[in-house]
N, C-alpha and C positions, 0 to 999 in steps of 0.2 A: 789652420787653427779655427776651431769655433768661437763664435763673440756673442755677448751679450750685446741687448741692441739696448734695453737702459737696465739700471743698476739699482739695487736698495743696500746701503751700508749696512754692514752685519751689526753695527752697532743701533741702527735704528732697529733692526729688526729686534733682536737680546731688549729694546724696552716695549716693543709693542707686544710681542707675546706673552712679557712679565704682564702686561696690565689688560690684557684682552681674556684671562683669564681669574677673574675676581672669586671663586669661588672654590681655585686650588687651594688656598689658605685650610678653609674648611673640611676640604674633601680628607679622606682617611689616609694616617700617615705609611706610605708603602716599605712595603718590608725589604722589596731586592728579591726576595728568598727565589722568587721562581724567575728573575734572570741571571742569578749566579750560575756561570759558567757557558752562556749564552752569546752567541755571535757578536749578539746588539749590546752586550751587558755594560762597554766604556759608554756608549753613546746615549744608552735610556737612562743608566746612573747619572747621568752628567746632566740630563735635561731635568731627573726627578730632582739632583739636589737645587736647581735654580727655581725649580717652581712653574717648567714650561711646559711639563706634562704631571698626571697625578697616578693616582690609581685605582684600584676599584673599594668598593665598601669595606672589603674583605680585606684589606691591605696590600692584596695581590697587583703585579700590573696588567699579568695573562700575556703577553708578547708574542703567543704564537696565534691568536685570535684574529680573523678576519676583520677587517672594515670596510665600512660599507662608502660605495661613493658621496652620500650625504657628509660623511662624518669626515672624510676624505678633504673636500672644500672648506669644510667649517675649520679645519686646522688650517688650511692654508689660509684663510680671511681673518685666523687671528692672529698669525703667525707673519704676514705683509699685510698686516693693517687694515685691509680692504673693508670699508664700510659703505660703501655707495650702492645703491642698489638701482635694478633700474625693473618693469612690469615684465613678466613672467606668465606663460599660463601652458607648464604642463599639464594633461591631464591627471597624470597620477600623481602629483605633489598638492594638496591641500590650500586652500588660497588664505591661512594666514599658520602661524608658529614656527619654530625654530629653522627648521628645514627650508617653508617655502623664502626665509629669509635669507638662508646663507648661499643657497643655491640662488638667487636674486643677485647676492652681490657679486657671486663666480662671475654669471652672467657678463655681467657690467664690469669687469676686470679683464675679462673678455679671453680666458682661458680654459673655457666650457660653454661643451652645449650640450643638446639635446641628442634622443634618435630623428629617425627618420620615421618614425610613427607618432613624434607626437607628445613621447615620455620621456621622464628622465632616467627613470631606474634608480630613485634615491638611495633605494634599501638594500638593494643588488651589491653585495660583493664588490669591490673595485678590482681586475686583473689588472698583471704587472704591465700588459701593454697596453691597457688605458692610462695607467699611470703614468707610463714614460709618453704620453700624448702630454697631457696636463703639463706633466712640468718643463716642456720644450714651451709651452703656449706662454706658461707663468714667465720662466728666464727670457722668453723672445729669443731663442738659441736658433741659431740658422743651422737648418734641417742637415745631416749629411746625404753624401750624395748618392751612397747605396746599402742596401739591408747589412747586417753588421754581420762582419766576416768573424770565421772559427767557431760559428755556433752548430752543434747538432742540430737544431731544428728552426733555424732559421725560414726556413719555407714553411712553418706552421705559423707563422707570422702574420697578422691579415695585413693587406695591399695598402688599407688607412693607418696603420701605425708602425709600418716597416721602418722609415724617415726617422719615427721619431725614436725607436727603440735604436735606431744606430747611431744615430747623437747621445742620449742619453748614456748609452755603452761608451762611448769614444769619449767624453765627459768625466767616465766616473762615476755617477748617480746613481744608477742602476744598473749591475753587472750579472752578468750571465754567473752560473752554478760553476759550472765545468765546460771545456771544451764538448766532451759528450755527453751531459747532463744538458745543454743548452740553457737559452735563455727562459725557458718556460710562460710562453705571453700570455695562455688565458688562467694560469695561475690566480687565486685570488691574493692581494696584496695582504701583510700583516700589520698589527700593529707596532711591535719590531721593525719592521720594514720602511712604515708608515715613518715612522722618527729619524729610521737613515734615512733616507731619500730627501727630507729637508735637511737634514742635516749638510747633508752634503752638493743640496743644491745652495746652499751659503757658500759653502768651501768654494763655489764654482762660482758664485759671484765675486766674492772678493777676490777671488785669482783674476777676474776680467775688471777689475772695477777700473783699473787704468788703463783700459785698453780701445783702441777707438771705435768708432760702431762702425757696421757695416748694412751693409741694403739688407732689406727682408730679406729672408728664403722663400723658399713654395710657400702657397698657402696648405694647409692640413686639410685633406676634405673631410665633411661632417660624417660620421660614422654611419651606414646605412644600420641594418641589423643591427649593429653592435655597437656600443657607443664610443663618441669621438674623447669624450671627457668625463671624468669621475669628480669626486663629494666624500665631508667630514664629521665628526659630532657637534651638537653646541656648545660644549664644552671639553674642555681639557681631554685629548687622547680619550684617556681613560672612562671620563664621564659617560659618554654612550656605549656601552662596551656592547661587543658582534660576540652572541654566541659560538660563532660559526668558525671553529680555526682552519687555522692553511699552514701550510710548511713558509718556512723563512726565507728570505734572499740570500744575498751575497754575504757567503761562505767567506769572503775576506775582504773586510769593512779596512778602509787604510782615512780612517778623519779624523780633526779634532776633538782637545777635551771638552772645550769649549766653539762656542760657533762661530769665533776668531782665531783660535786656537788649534791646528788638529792635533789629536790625541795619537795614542799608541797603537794602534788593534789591537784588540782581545786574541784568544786563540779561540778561532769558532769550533761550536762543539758538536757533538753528530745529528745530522739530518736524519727526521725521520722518513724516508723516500718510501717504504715496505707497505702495498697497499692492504686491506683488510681481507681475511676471508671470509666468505657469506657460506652459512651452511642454515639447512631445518629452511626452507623455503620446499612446500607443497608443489610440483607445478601443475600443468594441465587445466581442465576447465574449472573455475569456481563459481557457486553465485555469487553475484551481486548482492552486495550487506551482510556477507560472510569476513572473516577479520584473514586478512595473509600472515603468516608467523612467519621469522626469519633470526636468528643468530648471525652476529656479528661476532669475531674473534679479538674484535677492538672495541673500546668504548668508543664512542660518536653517534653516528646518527643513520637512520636506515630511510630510505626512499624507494616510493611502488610510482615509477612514471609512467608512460607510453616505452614498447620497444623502440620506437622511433626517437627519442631520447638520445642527446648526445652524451657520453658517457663522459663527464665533467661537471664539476660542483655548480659553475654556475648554469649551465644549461639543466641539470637537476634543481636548483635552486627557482629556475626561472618555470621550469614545468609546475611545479609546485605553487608556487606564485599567480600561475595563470589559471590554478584550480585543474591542471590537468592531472596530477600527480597530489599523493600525499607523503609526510614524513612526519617521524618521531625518534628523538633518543633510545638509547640504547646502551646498556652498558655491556660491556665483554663478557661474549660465554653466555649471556644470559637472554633467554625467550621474549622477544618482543613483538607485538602486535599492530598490522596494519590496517585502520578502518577504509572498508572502500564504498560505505554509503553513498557517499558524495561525486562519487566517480561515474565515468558514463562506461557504458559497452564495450569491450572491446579488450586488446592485446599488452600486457606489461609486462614487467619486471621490476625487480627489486635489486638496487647496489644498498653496500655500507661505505661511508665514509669515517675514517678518524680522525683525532683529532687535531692532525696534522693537514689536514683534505687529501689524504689517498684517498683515491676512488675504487673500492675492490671491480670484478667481471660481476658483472651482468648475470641475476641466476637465470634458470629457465622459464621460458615463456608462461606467463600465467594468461587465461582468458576468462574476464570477469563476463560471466553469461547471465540469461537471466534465472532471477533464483527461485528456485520449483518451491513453490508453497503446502502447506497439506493442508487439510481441511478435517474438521471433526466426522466422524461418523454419520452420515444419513441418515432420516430416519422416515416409515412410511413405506418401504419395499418389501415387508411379509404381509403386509394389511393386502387384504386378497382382492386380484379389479375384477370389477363386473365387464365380462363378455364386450367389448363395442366395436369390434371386426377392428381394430389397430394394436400395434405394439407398444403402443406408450402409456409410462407406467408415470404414477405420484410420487414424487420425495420432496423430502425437505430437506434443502441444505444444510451439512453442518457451519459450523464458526469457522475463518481462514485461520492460519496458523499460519506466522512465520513472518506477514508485515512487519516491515521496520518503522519505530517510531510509530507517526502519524499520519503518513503514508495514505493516500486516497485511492483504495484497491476495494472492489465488494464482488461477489461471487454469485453467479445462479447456476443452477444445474438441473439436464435434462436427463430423464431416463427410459429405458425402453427394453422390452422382452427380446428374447432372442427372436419369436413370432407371436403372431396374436390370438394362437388357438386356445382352449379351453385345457389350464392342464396345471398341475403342482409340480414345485421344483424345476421350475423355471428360471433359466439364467437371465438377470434383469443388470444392465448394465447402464451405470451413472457419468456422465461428462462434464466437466464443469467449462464453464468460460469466466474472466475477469471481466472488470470496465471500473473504470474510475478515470480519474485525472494523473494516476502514477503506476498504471494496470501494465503501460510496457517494461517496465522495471520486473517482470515479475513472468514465470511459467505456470501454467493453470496446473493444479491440482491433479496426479496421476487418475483416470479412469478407475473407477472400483466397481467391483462384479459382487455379484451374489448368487446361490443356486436357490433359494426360497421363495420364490417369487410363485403366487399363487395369479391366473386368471380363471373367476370363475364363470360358473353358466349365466347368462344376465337374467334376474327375475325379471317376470313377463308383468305386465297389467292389465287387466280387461273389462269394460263395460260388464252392466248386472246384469246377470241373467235372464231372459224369459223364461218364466215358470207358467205352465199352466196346467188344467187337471180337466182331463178328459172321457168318459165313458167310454168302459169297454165294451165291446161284444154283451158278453155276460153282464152286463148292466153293473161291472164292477168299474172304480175310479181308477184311470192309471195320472203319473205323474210324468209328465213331459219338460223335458230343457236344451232349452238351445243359448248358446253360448253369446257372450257378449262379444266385441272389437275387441281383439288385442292391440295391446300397445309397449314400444321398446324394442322391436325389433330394427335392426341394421337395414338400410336401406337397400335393397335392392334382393335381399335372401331371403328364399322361401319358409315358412313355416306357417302352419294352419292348427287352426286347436277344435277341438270337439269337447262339450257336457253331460255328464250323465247324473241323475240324484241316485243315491245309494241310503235305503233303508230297512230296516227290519220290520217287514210286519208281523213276526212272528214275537217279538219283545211285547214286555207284557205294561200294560197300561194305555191308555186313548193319546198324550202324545210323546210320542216317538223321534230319536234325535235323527233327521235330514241333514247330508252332508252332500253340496254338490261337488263335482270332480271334474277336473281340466286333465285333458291329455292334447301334447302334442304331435304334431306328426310334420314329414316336411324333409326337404334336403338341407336344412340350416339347424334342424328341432334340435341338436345336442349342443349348439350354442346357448340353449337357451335353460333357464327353468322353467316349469310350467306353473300357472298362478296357483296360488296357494288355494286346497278346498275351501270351500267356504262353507263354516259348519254354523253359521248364524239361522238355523230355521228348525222346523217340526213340523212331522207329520200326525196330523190330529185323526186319530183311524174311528170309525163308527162302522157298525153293520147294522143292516134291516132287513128283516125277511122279504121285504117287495124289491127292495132299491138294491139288496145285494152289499158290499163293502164300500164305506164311502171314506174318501180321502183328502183333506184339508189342507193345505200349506200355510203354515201360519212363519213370516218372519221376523223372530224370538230377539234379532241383534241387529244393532244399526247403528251405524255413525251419527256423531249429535249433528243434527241438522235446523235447532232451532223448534222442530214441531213434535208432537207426542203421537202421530200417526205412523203406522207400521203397516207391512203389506202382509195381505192374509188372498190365498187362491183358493175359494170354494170350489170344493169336489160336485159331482154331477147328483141332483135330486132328482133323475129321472125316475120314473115311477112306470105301475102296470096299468091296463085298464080292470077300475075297478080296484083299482090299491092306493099305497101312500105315494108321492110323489109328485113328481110337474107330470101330469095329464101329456102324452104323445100328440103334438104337434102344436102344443101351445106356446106362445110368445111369452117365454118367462126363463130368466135366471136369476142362480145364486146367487148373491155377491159377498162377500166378506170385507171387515175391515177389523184393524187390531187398533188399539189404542191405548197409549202408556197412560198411569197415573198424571205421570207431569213429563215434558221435553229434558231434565236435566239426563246427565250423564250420570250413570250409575250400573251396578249389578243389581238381581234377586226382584228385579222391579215389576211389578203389578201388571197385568198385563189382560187388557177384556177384549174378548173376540165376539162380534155379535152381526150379525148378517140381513140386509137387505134382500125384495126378488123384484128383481128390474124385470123391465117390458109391457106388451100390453094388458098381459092378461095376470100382468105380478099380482096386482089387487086383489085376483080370486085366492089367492095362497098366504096363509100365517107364513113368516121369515121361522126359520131353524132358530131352535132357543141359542142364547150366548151363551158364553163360559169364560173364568177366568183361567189363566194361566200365572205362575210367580216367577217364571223362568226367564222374564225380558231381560235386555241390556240394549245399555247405551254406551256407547264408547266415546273417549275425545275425540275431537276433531284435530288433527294434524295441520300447523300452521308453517307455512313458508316466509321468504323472508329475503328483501334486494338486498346487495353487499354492503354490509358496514363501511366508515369512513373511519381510517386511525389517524391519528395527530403526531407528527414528532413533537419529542418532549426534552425539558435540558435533564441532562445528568441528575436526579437526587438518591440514588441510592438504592430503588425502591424498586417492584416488579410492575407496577401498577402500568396499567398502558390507558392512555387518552382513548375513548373510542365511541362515534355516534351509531345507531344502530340504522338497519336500512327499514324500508316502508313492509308490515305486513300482509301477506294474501292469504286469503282463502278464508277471512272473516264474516260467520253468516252476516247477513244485512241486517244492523238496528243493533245488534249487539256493542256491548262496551268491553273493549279487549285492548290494553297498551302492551306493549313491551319496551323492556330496560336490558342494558347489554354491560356484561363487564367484561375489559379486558387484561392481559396478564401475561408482561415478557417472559422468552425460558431463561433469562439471564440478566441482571440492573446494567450490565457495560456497555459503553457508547458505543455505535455500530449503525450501520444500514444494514436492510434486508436482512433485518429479526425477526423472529419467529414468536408469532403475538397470539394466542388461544382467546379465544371471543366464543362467552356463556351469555345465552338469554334466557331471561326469566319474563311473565307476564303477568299484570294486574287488571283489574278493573272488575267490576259486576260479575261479569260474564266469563272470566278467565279459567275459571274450575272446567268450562266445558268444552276448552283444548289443550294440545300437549306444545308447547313451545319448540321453535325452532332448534333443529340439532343443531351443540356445538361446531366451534370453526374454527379452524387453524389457519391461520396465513403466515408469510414468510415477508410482510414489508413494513415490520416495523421500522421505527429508527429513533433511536436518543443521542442527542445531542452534548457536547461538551458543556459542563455546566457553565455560568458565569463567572 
């Protein structure tokens, strides 16, 4: 015979439960409707009409609904009195409200505890063989002395609750389904279930209440993993209601009308044992922040855990709980969605459960990978590169596509020709990489190719030429040029340039447009362009009967440099004996000089050529008359410029970009020349490594006589979220 080792009168109990719930009065009056014809239907009717459990808002009571071990306790602390609490300190139970209170007084009643981690598992589901721990603890019932015989699954039983699930069975309190249905241990308990189980641990007190007491049994050990003891609502059954349903207990309830009293049995009504079918599940790889779809053939609820998941409500409950898994309702037949934002890397599946806690199979493996991003369109890969012996080419990245949320991912991208020779329709290919704070969640952007990719020949630069004008034979002037230093060539590859002046002496008028010419030559020369002629001069042609044709170089164009001086090559005044000219073997030359109106920059400008005769013997000789010409120019001066500074800025809506400008070069000395920069996102959205165009304009006195820095595109902006 099992015995109580002490006792509480069912009559005491019948007034502690009446008055430990003060706010059944209030609560909504229950209809019955959804336990009519119900297993539990004599024992929950019999507690609603006394006032010892309620219902829910809705009038309903829900009886096949889960409870959670919180709400578990709370009914037994109000149902045996139990007010005494003593300190507590789960980590997961809050250090003050309803919960960390009743769970306090379990405590101190001393028919609960904790796991072995630490927690309690308030909100967790109570299984039926946590429950038959609790109420061996509650009655103090001496353990039996072996797992409970004729159950199918008895050996799914854990080692901590064997004891007590076979007392409770040899008891009465909680019975197994069927001999082959077994006792079902990690079953979540209902609230059905919830109301017999005390029900009927009364019935088992007052049947011992005369009976003598006996020594302890074993003590229970504390549950490792899994807990030794469960928990209730703060109020009345009903009041905390568990969305979460479970199938019901014992299929043949044999107790009172009353909790003095036993009643008749109901004829209990059909189990819904039939677990769900799961269909419309994708499997194979997904990314990451892509949503899982799954139908459920039952209304309840759908779960994406870890394959490694035991395939049971509470271990689906508890993945989910631990942020390793997510879930959401579902209603039958109908398309429901699984966010896996929040999830990490790796291997799942999805079950449904109804609303009974069948647990359907397992669909196929899904693997949440990382999720390939795209990116906008490049831009920058038809703009044609200058020659510089490498493959690598300019872009600018587009915008990412696909980040979730707010997500800190930003993208750069490098590009490069298929080789680095001179040539159009070149395959120029783009690669992107990530970096942020949430870059590993995420696949860079597929590679994009292009066949448009232009490299061209590098224009050359070179020092100004020497010009000079020399007597011929025939006492005519020739014009001579040798070339300036090039500059821009690749280091290490050959190329050489040569000068020739090309003019018409046969065009009619004294000056004559002078064009000099670069050609290259060289094992490298088709890398390269050759500098542009340079058509800035005139040939000023004169003849004389003694001196033969005489030839000037006067130069007509010239970068503004601050001064009105120009270069001018006087041709040869050699003369005969006995004619015009410089005298044969005298210390004397020509010398020419050109001089503008004024230093500004301009076309059509004024232009006097008037000549000097240096040496010893220059004095004996008048200088050649001057002349003007109207054909000068002056051109701007081309001005460079260190890197601008840009600022991030918060979010207003606007393209406007913050931006300082860097230090100008190449400003003649003395002059007054500022520059102002404006800049200007391709896009107002918050972001890094934006794409910022930066215009310079210049003022001051002096600024008409340069041309401002070319614009500039960069790629690091950033706006910020606003305030």
């Amino acid at each position: 015979m099992i015995r109580m080792k002490t006792l509480v009168s069912t009559s005491l109990l019948a007034i502690l439960l009446t008055a430990s719930i003060p706010h059944a009065r209030g609560a909504a009056q229950v209809s019955k409707t959804d336990i009519q014809g119900t297993w539990a239907e004599s024992q929950i009717s019999d507690w609603i009409d006394r006032g010892y459990v309620t219902g829910y808002d809705d009038g309903s009571f829900k009886p096949d609904n889960t409870i959670s071990r919180a709400e578990f306790v709370a009914l037994i602390n109000r149902s045996y009195g139990f007010t005494e609490t003593t300190p507590i300190a789960f980590r997961d139970i809050p250090a003050s409200g309803w919960i960390h209170e009743e769970v306090a007084k379990a405590v101190k009643a001393g028919y609960v505890t904790g796991y072995s981690n630490g927690t309690f598992g308030a909100n967790r589901p109570i299984s039926r063989q946590e429950a038959a721990v609790v109420v061996t603890r509650l009655l103090k019932l001496e353990d039996a002395d072996s797992p409970p015989i004729g159950l199918a699954d008895a050996g799914s039983i854990d080692a901590w609750a064997r004891d007590s699930v076979a007392t409770v069975v040899a008891n009465g309190i909680i019975r197994g389904y069927t001999a082959a249905n077994g006792f079902k241990p990690r079953q979540p308990l209902t609230r059905a279930e919830a109301v017999v189980v005390l029900y009927r641990s009364v019935v088992v007190k007052e049947s011992l209440a005369d009976s003598p007491t006996t020594p302890p049994g074993p003590t229970i050990p504390a549950v490792p993993p899994t807990p030794t003891a469960p928990p209730l609502p703060p109020a009345p059954i009903p009041s905390v209601p568990n969305p979460n349903p479970a199938p019901p207990i014992l299929p043949e309830p044999t107790f009172p009308s009353s909790p003095s009293t036993p009643s008749t049995p109901s004829t209990p009504s059909v189990i819904d044992r039939t677990a769900p079918a799961l269909s419309g599940v994708k499997t194979g790889l997904l990314p990451l922040g892509d949503n899982v779809q799954a139908v459920s053939s039952e209304t309840g609820t759908l779960y994406l855990v870890p394959v490694t998941t035991t395939a049971s409500l509470a271990n689906l409950n508890e993945a989910v709980e631990a942020r390793l898994g997510v879930k959401t309702s579902a209603a039958a037949g109908t398309n429901a969605s699984l966010p896996t934002g929040s999830l990490a890397l790796g291997r799942y599946a999805v079950y449904a459960v109804d609303a009974s806690g069948n647990v359907s199979a397992a669909s196929g493996e899904i693997t949440l990978g990382q999720k390939q991003l795209a990116v906008a369109m490049p831009t920058g890969l038809s703009a044609p590169k200058s020659y510089d012996g490498t493959a690598s080419a300019s872009v600018t990245v587009g915008a990412l596509i696909g980040v979730i949320g707010t997500e800190a991912v930003t993208v750069t991208a490098s590009a490069a020709y298929d080789d680095a020779s001179v040539g159009a329709g070149k395959t120029v290919t783009v690669t992107y990489a990530l970096s942020g704070a949430d870059a590993g969640h995420y696949a860079a952007p597929v590679p994009y190719r292009t066949d448009k990719g232009i490299i061209a020949p590098a224009p050359l630069k070179i020092d100004k030429p020497n010009v000079s004008v020399v007597e011929s034979s025939a006492s005519n002037s020739e014009i001579r040029v040798t070339a300036g230093a090039l500059a821009g060539t690749v280091a290490g590859e050959t190329v050489t340039v040569s000068a020739e002046a090309l003019y018409d002496l046969s065009a009619v008028g004294k000056a004559r447009p002078l064009a000099i010419v670069y050609n290259l030559a060289g094992a490298d020369a088709a890398n390269y362009a050759a500098p542009a002629a340079d058509t800035g001069y005139v040939v000023y042609v004169q003849s004389h009967p003694d001196m033969g044709t005489i030839l000037d170089v006067i130069a007509t164009a010239k970068m503004y440099d601050g001064s009105p001086l120009t270069d001018v090559w006087a041709g040869s005044r050699a003369g005969v004996p006995g004619g015009a000219g410089i005298y044969p073997g005298d210390d004397a030359t020509v010398v020419g000089q050109g001089t503008y109106a004024d230093a500004q920059v301009g076309t059509g400008k004024t232009l006097t050529v008037s000549y000097t005769v240096s040496g010893v013997d220059g004095p004996n000789y008048d200088s050649p008359a001057s002349f003007v010409l109207d054909s000068g120019a002056i051109t701007a001066r081309p001005l460079t410029i260190t890197a601008p500074v840009l600022t991030a800025k918060p979010y207003d809506g606007t393209l406007t970009a913050a931006v300082a400008p860097g230090t100008l070069t190449n400003v003649v000395a003395g002059d007054e020349v500022f520059v102002q920069a404006s800049a200007t996102y391709a896009d107002p959205q918050v972001g890094t490594g934006k794409v910022v165009t930066v215009v310079y304009t210049l003022s001051g006195k002096d600024a008409g006589n340069y041309a401002a820095p070319a614009s500039l595109t960069v790629n690091t902006g950033e706006i910020l979220p606003g305030a």
